[in-house]
Every structure is written in C-alpha cells, then in structure tokens.
N, CA, C and O atoms as a Tinker XYZ file with bonds, in Angstrom:
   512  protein
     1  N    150.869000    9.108000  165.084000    73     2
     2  CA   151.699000    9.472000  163.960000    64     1     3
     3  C    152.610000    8.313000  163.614000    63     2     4     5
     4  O    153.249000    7.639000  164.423000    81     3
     5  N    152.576000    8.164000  162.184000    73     3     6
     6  CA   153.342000    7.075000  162.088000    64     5     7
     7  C    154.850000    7.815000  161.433000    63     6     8     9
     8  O    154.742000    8.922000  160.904000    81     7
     9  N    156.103000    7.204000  161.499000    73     7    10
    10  CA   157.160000    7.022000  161.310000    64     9    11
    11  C    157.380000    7.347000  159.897000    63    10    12    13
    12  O    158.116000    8.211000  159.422000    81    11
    13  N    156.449000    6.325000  159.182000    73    11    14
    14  CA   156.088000    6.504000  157.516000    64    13    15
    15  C    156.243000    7.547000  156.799000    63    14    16    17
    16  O    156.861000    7.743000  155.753000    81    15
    17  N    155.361000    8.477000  157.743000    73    15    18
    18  CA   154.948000    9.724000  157.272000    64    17    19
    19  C    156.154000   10.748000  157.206000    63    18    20    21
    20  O    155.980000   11.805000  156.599000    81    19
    21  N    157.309000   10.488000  157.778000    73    19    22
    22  CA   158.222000   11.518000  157.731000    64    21    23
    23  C    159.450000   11.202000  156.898000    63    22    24    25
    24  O    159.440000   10.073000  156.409000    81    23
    25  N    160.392000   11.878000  156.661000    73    23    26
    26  CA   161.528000   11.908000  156.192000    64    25    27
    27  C    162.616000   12.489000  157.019000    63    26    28    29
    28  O    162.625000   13.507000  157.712000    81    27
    29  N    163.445000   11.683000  156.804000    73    27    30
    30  CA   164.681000   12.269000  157.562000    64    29    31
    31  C    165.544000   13.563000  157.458000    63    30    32    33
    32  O    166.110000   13.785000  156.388000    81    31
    33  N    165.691000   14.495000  158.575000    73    31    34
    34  CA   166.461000   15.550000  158.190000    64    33    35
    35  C    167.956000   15.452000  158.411000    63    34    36    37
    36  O    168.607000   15.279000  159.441000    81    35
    37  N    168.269000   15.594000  157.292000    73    35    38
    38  CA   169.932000   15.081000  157.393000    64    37    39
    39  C    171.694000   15.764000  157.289000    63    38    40    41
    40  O    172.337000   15.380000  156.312000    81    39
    41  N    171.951000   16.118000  157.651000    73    39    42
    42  CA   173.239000   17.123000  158.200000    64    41    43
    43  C    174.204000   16.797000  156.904000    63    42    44    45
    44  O    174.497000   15.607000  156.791000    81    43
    45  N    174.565000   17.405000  156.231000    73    43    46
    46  CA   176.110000   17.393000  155.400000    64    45    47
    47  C    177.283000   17.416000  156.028000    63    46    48    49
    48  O    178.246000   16.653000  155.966000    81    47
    49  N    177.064000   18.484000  156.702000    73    47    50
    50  CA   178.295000   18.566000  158.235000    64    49    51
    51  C    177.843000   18.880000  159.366000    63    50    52    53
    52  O    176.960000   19.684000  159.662000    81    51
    53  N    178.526000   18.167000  160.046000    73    51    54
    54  CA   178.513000   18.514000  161.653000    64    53    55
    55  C    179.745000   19.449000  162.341000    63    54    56    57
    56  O    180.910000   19.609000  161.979000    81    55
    57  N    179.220000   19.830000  163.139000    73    55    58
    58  CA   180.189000   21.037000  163.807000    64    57    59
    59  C    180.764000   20.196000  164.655000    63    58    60    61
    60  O    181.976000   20.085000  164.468000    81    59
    61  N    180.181000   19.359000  165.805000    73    59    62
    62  CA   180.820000   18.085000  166.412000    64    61    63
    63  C    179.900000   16.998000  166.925000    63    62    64    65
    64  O    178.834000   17.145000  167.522000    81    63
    65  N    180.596000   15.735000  166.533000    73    63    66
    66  CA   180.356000   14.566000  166.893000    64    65    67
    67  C    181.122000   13.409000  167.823000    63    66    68    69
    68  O    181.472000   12.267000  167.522000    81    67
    69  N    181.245000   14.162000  169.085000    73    67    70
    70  CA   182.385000   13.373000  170.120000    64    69    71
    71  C    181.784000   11.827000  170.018000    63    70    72    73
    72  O    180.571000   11.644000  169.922000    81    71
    73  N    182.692000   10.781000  170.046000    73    71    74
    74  CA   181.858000    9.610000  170.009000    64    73    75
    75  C    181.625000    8.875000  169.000000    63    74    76    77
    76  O    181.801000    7.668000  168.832000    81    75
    77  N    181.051000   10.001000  168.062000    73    75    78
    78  CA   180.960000    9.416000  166.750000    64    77    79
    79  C    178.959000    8.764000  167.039000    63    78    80    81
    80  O    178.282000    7.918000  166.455000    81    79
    81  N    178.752000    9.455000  167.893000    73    79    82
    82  CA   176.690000    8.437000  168.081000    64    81    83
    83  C    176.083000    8.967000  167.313000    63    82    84    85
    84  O    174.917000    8.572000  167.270000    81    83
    85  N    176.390000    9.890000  166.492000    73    83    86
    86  CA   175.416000   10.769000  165.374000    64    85    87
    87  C    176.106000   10.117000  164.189000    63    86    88    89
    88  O    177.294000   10.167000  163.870000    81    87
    89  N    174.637000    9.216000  163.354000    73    87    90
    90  CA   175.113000    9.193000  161.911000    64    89    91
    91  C    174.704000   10.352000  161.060000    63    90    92    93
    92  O    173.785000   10.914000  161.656000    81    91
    93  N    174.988000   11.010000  159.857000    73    91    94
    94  CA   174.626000   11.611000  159.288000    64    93    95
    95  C    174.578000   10.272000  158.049000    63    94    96    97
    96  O    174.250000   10.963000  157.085000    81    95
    97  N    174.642000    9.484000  157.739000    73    95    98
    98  CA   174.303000    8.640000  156.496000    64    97    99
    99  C    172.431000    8.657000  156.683000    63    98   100   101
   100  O    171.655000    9.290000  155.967000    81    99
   101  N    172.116000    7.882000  157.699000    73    99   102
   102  CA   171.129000    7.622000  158.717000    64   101   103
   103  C    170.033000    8.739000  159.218000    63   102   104   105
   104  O    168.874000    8.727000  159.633000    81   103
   105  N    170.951000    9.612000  158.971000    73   103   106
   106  CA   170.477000   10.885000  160.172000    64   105   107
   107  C    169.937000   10.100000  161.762000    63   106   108   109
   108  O    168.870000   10.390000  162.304000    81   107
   109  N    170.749000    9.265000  162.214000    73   107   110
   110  CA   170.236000    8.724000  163.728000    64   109   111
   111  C    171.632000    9.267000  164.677000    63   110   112   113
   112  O    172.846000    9.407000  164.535000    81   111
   113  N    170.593000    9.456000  165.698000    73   111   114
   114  CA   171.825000    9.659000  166.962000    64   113   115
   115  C    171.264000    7.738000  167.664000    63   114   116   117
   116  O    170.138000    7.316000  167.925000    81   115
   117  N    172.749000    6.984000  167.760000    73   115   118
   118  CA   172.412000    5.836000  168.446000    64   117   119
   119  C    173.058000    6.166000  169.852000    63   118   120   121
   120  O    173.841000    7.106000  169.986000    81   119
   121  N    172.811000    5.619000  170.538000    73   119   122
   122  CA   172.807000    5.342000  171.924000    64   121   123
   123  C    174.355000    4.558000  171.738000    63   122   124   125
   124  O    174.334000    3.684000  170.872000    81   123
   125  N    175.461000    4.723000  172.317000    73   123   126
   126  CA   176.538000    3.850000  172.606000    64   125   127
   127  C    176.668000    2.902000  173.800000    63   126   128   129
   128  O    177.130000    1.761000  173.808000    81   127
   129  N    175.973000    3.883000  175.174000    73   127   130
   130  CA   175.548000    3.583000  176.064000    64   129   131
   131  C    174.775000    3.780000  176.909000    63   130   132   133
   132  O    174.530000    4.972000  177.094000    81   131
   133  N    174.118000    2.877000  177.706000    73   131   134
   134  CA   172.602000    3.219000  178.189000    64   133   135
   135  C    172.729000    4.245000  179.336000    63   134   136   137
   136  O    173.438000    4.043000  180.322000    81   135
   137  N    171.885000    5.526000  179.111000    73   135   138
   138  CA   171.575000    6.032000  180.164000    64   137   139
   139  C    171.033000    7.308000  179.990000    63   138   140   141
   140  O    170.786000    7.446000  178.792000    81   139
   141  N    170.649000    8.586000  180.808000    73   139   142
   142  CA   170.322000    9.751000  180.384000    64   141   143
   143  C    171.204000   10.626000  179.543000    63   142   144   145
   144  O    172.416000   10.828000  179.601000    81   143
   145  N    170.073000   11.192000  178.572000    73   143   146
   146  CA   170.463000   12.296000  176.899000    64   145   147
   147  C    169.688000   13.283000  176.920000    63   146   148   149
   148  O    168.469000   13.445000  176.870000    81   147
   149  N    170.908000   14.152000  177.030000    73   147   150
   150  CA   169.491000   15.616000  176.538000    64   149   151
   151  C    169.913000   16.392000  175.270000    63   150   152   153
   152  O    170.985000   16.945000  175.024000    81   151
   153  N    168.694000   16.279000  174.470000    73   151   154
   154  CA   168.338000   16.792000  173.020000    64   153   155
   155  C    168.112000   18.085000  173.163000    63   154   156   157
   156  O    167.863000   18.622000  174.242000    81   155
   157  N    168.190000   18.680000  172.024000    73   155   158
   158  CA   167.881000   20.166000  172.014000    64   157   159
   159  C    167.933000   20.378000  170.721000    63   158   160   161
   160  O    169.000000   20.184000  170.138000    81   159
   161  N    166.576000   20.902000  169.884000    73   159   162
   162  CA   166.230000   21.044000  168.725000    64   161   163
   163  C    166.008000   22.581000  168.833000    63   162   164   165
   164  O    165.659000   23.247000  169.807000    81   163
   165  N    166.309000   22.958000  167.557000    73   163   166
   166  CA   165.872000   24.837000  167.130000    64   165   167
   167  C    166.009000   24.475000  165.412000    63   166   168   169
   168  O    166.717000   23.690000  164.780000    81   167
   169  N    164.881000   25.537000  165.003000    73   167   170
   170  CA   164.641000   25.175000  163.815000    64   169   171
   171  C    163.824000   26.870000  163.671000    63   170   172   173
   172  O    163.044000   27.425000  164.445000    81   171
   173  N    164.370000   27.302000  162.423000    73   171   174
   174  CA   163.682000   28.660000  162.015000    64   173   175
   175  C    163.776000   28.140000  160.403000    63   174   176   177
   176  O    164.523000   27.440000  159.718000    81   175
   177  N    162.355000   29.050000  160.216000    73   175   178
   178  CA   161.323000   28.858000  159.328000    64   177   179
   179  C    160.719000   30.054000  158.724000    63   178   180   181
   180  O    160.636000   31.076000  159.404000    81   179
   181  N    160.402000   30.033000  157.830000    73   179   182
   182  CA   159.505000   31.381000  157.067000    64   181   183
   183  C    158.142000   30.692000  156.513000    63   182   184   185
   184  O    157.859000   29.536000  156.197000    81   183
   185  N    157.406000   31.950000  156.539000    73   183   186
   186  CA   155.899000   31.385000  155.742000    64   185   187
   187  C    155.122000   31.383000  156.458000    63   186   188   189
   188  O    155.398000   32.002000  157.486000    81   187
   189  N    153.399000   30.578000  156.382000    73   187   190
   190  CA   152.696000   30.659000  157.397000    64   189   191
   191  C    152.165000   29.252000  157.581000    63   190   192   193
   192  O    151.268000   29.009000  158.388000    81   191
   193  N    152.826000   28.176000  156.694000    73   191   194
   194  CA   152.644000   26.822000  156.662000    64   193   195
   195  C    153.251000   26.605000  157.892000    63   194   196   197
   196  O    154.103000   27.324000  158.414000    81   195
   197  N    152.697000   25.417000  158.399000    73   195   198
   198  CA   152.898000   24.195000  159.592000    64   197   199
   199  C    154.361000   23.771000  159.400000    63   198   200   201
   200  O    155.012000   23.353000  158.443000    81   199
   201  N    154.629000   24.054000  160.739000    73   199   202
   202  CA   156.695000   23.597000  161.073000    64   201   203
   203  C    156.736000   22.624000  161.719000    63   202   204   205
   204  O    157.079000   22.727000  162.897000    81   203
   205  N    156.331000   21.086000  161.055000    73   203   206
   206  CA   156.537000   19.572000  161.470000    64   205   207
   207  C    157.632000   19.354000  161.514000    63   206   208   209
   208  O    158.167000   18.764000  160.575000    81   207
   209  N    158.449000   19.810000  162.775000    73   207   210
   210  CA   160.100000   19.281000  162.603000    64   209   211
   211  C    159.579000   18.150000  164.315000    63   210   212   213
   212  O    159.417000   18.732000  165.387000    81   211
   213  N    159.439000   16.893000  164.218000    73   211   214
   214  CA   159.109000   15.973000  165.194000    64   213   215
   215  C    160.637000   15.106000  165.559000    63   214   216   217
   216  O    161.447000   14.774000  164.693000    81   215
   217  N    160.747000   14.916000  166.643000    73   215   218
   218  CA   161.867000   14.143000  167.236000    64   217   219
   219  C    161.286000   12.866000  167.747000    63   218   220   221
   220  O    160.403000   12.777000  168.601000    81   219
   221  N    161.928000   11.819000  167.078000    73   219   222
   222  CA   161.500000   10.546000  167.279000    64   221   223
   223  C    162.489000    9.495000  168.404000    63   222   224   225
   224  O    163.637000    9.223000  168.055000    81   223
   225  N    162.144000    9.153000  169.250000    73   223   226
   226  CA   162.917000    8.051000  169.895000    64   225   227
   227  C    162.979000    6.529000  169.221000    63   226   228   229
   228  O    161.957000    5.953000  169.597000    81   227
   229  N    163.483000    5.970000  168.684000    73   227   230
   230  CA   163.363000    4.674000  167.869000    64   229   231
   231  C    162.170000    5.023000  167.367000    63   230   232   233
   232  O    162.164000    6.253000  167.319000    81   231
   233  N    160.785000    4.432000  166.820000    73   231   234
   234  CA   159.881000    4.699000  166.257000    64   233   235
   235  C    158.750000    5.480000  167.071000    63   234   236   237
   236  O    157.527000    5.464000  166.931000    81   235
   237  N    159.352000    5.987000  167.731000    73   235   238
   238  CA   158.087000    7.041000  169.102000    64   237   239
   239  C    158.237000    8.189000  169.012000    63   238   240   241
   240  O    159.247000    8.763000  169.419000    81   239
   241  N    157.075000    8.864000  168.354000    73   239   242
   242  CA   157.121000   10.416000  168.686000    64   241   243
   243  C    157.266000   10.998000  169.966000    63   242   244   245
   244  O    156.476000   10.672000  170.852000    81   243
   245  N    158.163000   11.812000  170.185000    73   243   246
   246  CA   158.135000   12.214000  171.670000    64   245   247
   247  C    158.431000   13.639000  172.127000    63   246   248   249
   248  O    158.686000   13.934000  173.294000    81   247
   249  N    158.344000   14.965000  170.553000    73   247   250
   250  CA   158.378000   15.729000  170.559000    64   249   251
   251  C    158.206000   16.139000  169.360000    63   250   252   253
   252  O    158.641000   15.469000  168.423000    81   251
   253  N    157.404000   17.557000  169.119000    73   251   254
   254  CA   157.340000   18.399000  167.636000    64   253   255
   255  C    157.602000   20.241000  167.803000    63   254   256   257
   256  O    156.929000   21.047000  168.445000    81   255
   257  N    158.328000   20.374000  167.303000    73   255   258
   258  CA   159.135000   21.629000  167.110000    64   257   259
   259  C    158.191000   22.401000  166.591000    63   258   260   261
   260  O    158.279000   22.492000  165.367000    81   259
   261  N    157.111000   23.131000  167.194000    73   259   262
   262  CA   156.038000   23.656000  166.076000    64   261   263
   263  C    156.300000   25.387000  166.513000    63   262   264   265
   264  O    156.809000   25.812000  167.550000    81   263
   265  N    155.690000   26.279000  165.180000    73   263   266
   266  CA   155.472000   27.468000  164.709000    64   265   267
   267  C    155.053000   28.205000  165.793000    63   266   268   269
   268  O    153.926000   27.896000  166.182000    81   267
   269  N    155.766000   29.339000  166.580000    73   267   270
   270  CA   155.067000   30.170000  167.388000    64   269   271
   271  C    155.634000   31.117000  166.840000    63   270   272   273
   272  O    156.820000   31.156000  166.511000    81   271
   273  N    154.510000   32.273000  166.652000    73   271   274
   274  CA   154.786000   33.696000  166.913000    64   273   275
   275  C    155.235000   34.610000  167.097000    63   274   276   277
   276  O    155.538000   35.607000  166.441000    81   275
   277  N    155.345000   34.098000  168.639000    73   275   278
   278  CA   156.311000   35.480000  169.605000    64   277   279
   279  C    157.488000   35.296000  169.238000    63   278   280   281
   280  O    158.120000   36.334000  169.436000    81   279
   281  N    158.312000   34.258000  168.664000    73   279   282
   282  CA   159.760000   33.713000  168.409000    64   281   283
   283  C    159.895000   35.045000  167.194000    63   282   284   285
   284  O    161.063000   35.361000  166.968000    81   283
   285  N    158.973000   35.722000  166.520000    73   283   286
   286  CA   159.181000   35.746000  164.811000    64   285   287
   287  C    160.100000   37.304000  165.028000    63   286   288   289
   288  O    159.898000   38.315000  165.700000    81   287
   289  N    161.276000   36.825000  163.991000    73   287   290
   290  CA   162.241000   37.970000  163.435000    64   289   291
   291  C    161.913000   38.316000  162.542000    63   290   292   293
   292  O    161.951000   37.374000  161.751000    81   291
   293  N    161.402000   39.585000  161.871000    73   291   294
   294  CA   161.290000   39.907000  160.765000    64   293   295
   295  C    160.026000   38.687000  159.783000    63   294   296   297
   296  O    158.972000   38.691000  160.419000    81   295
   297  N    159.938000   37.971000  158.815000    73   295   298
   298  CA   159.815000   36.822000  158.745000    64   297   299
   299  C    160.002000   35.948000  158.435000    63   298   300   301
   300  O    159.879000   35.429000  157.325000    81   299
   301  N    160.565000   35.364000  159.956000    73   299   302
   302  CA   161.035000   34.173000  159.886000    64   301   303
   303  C    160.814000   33.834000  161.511000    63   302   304   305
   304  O    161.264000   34.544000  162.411000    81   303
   305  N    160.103000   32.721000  161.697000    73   303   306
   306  CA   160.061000   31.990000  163.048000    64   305   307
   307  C    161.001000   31.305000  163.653000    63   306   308   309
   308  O    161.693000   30.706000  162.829000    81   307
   309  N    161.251000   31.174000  164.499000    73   307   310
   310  CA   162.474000   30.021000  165.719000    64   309   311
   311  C    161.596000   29.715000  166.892000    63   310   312   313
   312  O    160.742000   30.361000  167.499000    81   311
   313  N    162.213000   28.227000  167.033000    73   311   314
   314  CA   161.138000   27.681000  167.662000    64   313   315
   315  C    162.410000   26.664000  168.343000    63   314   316   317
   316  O    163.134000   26.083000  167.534000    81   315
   317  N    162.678000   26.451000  169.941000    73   315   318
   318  CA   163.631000   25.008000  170.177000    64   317   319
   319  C    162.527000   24.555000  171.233000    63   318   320   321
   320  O    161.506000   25.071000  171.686000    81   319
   321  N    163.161000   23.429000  171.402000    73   319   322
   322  CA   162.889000   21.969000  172.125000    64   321   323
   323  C    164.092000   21.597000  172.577000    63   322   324   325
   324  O    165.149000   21.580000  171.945000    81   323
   325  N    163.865000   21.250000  173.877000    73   323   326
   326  CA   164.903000   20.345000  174.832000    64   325   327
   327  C    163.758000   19.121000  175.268000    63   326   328   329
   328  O    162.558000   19.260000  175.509000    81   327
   329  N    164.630000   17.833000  175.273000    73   327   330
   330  CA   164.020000   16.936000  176.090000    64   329   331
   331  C    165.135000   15.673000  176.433000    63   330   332   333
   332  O    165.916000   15.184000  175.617000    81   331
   333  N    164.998000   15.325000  177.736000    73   331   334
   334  CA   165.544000   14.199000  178.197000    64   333   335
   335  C    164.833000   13.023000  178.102000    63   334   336   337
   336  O    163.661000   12.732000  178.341000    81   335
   337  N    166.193000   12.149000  177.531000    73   335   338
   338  CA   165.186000   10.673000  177.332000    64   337   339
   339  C    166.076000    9.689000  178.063000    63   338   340   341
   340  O    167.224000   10.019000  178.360000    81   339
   341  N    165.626000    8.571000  178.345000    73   339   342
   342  CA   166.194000    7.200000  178.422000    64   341   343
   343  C    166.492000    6.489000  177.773000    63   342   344   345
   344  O    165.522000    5.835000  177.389000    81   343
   345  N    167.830000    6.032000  177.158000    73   343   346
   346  CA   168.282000    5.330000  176.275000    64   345   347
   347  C    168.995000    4.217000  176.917000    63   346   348   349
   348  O    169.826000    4.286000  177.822000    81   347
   349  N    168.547000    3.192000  176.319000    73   347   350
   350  CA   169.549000    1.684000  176.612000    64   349   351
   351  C    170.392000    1.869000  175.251000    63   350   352   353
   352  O    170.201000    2.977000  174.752000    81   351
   353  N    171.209000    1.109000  174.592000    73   351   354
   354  CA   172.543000    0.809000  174.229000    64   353   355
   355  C    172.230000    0.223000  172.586000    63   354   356   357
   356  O    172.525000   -0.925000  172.253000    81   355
   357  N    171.799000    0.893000  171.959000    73   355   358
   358  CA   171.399000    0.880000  170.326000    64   357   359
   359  C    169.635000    1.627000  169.783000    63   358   360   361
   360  O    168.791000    1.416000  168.912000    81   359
   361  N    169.837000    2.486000  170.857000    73   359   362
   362  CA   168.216000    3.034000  171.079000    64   361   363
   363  C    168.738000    3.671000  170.173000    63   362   364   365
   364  O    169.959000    3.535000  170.104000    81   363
   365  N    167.940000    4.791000  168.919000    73   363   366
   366  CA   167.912000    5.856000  167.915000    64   365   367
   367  C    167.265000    6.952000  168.787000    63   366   368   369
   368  O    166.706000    6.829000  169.877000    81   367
   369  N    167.482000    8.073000  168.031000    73   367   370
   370  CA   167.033000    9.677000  167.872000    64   369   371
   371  C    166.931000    9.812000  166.981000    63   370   372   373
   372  O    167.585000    9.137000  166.186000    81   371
   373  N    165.944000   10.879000  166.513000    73   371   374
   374  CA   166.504000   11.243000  164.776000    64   373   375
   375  C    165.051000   12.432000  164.969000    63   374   376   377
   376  O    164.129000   12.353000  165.781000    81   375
   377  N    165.300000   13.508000  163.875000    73   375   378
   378  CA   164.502000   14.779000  163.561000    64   377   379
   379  C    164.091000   14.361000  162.413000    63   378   380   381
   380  O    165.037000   14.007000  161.709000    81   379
   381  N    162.407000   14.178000  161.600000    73   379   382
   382  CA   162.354000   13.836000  160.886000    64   381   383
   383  C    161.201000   15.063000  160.294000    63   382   384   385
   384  O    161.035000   15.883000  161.197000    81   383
   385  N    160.462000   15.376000  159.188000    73   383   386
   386  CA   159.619000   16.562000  159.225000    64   385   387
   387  C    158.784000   15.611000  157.773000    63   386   388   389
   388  O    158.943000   14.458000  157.372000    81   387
   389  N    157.965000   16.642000  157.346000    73   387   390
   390  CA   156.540000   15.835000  156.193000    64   389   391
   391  C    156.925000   17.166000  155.274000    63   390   392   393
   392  O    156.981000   18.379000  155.479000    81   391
   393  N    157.158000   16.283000  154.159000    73   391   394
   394  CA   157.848000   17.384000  152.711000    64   393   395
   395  C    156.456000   18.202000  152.477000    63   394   396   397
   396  O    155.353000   17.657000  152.520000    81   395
   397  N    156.621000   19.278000  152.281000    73   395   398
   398  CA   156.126000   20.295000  151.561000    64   397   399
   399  C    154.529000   20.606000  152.631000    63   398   400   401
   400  O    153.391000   20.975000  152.343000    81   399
   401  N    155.268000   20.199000  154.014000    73   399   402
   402  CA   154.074000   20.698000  155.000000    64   401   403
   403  C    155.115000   21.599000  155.915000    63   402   404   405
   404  O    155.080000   21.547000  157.145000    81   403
   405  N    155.805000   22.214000  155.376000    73   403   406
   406  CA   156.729000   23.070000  156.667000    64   405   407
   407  C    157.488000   24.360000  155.646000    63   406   408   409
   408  O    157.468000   24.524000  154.426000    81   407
   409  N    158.159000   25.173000  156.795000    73   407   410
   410  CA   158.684000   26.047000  155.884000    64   409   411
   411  C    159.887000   26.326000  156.180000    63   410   412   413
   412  O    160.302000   27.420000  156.564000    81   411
   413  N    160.514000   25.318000  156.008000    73   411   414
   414  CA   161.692000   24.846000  156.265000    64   413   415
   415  C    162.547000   25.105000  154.957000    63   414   416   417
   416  O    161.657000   24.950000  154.121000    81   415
   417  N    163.617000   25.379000  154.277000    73   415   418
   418  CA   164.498000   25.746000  153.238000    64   417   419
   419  C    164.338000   24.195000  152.457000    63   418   420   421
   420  O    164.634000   23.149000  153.035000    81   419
   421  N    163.970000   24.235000  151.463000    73   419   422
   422  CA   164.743000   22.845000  150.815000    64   421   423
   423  C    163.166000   22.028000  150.744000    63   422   424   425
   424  O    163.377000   20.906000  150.281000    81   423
   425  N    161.999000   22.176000  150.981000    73   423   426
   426  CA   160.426000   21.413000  151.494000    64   425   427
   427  C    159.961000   21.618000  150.207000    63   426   428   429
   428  O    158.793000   21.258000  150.058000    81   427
   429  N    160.386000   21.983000  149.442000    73   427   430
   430  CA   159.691000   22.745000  147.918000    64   429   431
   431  C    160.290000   21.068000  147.191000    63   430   432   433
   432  O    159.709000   20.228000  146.503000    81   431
   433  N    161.366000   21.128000  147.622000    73   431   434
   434  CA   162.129000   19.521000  146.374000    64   433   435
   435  C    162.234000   18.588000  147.580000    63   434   436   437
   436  O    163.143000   17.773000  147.736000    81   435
   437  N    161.439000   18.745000  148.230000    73   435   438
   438  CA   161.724000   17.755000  149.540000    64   437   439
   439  C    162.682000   16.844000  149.846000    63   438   440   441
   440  O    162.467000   15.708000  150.268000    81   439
   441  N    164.243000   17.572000  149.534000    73   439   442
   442  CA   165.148000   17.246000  150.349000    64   441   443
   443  C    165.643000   18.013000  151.389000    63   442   444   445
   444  O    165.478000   19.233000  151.389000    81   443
   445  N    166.247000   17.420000  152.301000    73   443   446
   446  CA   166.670000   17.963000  153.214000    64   445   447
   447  C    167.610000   17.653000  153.611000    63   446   448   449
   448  O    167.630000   17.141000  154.730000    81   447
   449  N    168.774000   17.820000  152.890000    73   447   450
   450  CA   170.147000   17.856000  153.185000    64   449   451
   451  C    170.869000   19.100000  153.780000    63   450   452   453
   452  O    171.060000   19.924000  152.885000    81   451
   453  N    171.251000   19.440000  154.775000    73   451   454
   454  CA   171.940000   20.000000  155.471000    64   453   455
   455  C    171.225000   21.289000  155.735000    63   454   456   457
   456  O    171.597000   22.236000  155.042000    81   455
   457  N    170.442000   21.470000  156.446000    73   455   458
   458  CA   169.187000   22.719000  156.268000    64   457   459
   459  C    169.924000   23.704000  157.012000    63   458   460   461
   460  O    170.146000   23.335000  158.165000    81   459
   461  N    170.441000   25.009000  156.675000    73   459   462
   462  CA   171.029000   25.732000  157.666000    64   461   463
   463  C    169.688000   26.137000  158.957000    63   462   464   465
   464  O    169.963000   26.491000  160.103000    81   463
   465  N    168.583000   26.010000  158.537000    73   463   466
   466  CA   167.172000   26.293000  159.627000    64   465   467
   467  C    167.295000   25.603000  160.687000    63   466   468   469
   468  O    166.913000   26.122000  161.736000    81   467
   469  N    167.779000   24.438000  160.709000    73   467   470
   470  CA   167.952000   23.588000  161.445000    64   469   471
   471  C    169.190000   22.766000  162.774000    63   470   472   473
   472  O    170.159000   22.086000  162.437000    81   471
   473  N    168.880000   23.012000  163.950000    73   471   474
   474  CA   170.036000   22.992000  164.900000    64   473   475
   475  C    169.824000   21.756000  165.729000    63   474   476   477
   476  O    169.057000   21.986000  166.665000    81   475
   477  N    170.289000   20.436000  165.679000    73   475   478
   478  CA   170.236000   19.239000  166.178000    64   477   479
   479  C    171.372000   19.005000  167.516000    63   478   480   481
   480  O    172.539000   19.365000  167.359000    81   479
   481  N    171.001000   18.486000  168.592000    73   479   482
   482  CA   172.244000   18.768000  169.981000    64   481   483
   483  C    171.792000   17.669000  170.752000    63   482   484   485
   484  O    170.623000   17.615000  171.135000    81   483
   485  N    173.019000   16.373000  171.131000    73   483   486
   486  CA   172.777000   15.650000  171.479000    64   485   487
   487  C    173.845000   15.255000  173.005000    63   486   488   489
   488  O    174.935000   15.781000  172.783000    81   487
   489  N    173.862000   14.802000  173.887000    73   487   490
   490  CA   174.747000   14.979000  174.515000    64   489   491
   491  C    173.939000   13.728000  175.692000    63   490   492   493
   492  O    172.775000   13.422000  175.950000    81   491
   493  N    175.559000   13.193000  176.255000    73   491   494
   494  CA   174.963000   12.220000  177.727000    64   493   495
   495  C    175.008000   13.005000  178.981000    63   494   496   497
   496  O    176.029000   13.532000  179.420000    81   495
   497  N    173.879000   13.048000  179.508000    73   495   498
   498  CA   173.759000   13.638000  180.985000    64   497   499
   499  C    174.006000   12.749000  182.416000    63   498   500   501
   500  O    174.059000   13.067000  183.604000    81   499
   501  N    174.104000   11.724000  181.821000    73   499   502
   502  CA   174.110000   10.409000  183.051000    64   501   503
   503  C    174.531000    9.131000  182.319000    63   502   504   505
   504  O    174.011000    9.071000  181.204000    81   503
   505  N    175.293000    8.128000  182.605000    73   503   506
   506  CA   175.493000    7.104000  182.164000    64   505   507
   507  C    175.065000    5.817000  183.259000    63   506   508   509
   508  O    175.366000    5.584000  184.430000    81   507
   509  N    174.650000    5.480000  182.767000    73   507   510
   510  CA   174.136000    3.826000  183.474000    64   509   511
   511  C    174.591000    2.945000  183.576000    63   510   512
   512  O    173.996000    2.000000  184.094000    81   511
C-alpha cells in the first residue's frame, strides 16, 4: 500500500495534546522523543462499504481499522486498534483512510475534518 493512496484524517479539536506531539495542521503525531508509544484507534461507521481507516508509521503501514460485525449497534459499526511502536525522535504517526471507500461521515466530499467517528490516542509508554 502506498502512502499516495490515502488522505489524511484530521482533528479540528483535540480533547488533549500534553506535549504538543500531535499536529492537527499535519494530522501527524511526531515523536519528541525516542522510545515506546501506544496508539489506540476506534472508528464507527455505517453502511456496508470497506472501513480503510490505516495507521501509518512515517510511510509504513502498520495497521488497518477494518469493519467487523459483532461490534454493530443498531447500524453502525466500531471497530479499535491498539498498537505499540518504536519511535526515535522525529518519527510520524498519522490515521489516514481512501475517500469514498469507507463509511466514515464526511467520504461522500472527501473531507475529513474533524470526524466525530473517529477516536485517535497517543501516549509514551517508555522513554529511551
């Protein structure tokens, strides 16, 4: 998967940003300092289209938030992801998804500014 292919999902507001490592201009979480991060993505969705919400490490796919089932309220799906990564000291994060392949709020005009569907969580577990 290339990088290309996605667009950035991007926050209007944040609830909190200790640190300040989350851009919302960017939509990147940078690394301030090197060491263990644990992510945690949730993302609810309606429809029966494909939920490409992928978490990228600098240009590396290394997780995709996809459509299950058993999650479904009424309809609408929820779906999270946790994952720990290794970051050295200007490494990126970022949630990026493919317009009008998801059913995500906002995929119809393929922007994605501040998706209430969408729950981004970044935090240091270890410093190096």
């Amino acid at each position: 998967m290339l990088d290309t292919e996605y667009k950035p999902i991007t926050f209007a507001s944040l609830h909190l940003n200790e640190g300040k490592a989350f851009n919302p201009s960017s939509a990147k979480f940078t690394a301030v300092e090197s060491g263990i991060y644990q992510f945690t993505v949730t993302v609810t969705a309606q429809g029966s289209g494909a939920l490409p919400v992928v978490l990228f490490h600098n240009d590396l796919v290394i997780a995709t938030t996809a459509r299950g089932g058993s999650t479904t309220i009424g309809k609408f799906t929820h779906s999270t992801n946790l994952v720990l990564l290794t970051l050295d000291v200007g490494d990126t994060v970022s949630l990026k998804t493919r317009p009008k392949h998801s059913g995500l709020w906002g995929s119809i005009t393929e922007e994605f500014v501040s998706p209430s569907d969408v729950m981004f969580a970044g935090q240091a577990v270890a410093i190096m």
